[in-house]
C-alpha positions as CSV (number, residue, x, y, z in Angstrom):
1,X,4.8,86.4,-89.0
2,X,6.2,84.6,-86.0
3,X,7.2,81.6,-87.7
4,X,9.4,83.6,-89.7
5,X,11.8,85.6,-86.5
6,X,13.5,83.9,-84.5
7,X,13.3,87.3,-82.0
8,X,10.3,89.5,-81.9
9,X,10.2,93.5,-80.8
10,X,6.1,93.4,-79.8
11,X,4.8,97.0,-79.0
12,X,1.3,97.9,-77.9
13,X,-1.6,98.9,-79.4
14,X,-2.3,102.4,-80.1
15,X,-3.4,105.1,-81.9
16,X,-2.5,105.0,-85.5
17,X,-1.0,108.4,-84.8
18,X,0.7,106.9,-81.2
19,X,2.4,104.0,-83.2
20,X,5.1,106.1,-84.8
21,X,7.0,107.5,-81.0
22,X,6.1,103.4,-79.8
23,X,8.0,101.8,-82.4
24,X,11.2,104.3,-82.7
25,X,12.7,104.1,-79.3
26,X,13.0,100.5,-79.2
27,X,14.7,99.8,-82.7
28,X,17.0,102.9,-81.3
29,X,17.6,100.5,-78.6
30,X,18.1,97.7,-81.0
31,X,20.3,99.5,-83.2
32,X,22.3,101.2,-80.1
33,X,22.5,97.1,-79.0
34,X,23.7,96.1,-83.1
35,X,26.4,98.8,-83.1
36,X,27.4,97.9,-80.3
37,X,27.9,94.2,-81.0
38,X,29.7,95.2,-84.2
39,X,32.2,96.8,-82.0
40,X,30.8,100.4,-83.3
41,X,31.5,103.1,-81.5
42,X,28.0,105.0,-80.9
43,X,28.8,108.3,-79.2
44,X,31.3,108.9,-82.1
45,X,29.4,108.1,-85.8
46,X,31.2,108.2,-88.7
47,X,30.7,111.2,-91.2
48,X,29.0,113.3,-88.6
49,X,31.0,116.2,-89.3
50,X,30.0,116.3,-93.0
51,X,26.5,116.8,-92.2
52,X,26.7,118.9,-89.0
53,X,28.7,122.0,-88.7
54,X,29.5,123.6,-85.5
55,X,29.5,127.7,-84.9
């Protein structure tokens, strides 16, 4: 698969039931990093308040 990325996010073995938590906080870093490059503002997504309501 190498050949193939130019960038790679490696995480370590584990558990099948461990691999799940490993892998999401770095592609939230990634994606906080994307959105950020895009000039997205990440404390503020859009269409939050359709899907959230606040008592």
């Amino acid at each position: 698969m190498l050949p193939y990325a130019d960038e790679v996010i490696r995480i370590p073995l584990a558990s099948p039931l461990f691999e799940p938590i490993l892998s999401v906080v770095p592609l939230q870093i990634f994606a906080m990093a994307l959105a950020t490059a895009k000039g997205l503002d990440v404390d503020q997504p859009r269409n939050l308040a359709k899907s959230v309501t606040v008592e």
